[in-house]
C-alpha positions as CSV (number, residue, x, y, z in Angstrom):
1,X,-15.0,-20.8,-40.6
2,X,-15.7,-18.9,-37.2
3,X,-13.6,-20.3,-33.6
4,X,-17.1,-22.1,-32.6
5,X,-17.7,-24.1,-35.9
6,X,-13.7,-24.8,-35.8
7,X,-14.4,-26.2,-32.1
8,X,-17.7,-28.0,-33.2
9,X,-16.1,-29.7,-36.4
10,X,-12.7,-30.7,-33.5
11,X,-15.6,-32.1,-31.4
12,X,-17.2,-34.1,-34.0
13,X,-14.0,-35.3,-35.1
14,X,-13.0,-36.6,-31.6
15,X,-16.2,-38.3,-31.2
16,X,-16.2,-40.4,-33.8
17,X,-12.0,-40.9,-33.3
18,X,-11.0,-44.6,-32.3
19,X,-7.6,-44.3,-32.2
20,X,-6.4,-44.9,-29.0
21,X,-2.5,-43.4,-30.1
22,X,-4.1,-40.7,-31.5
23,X,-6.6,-39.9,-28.7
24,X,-3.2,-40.0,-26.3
25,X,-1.3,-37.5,-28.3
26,X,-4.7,-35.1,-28.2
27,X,-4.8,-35.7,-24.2
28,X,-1.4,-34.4,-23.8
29,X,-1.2,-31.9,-25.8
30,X,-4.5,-30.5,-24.0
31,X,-2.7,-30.9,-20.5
32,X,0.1,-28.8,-21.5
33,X,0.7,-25.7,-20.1
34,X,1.0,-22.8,-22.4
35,X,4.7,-21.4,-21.2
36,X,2.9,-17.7,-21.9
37,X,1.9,-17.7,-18.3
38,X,5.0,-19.2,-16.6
39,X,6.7,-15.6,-17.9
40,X,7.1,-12.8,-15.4
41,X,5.6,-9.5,-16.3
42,X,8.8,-7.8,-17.0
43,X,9.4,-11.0,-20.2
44,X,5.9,-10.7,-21.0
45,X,6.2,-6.8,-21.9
46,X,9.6,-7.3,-23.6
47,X,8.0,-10.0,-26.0
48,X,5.3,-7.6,-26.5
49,X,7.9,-4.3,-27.0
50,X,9.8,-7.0,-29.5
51,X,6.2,-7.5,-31.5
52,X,5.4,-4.0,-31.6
53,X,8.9,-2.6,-33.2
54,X,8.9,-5.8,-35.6
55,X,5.3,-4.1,-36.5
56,X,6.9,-1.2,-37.1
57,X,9.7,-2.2,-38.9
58,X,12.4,-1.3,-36.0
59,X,14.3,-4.2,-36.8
60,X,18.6,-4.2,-36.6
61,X,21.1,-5.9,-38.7
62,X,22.2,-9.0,-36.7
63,X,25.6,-8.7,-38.0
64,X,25.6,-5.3,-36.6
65,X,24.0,-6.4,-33.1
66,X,26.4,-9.1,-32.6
67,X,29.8,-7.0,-33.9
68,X,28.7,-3.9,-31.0
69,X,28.4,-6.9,-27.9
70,X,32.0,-8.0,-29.2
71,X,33.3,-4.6,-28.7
């Protein structure tokens, strides 16, 4: 199933929802903001650096991480 018939099917749904709980829950959750755009620049391009060496398998040992900061 493609984004628009996803949308479509949500719409349908909604429509024909009479669930006044329900509806509320679906109202806020479409008035929340997306914390993606309250990062700065610099926290966007680390999440992104992070992504990219998980992609690539640069990944660390924790326990080797956390015994070189108690150094």
């Amino acid at each position: 199933m493609d984004i628009q018939s996803k949308k479509l099917s949500l719409i349908e749904w909604l429509i024909n929802l009479n669930d006044e709980r329900l509806l509320s829950k679906v109202e806020s959750i479409s008035k929340e903001d997306d914390f993606w755009f309250s990062l700065t620049a610099e926290e966007k391009n680390e999440i992104k650096q992070g992504i990219s060496e998980l992609d690539d398998a640069k990944t660390f040992d924790y326990e080797d991480v956390i015994s070189s900061h108690r150094k």
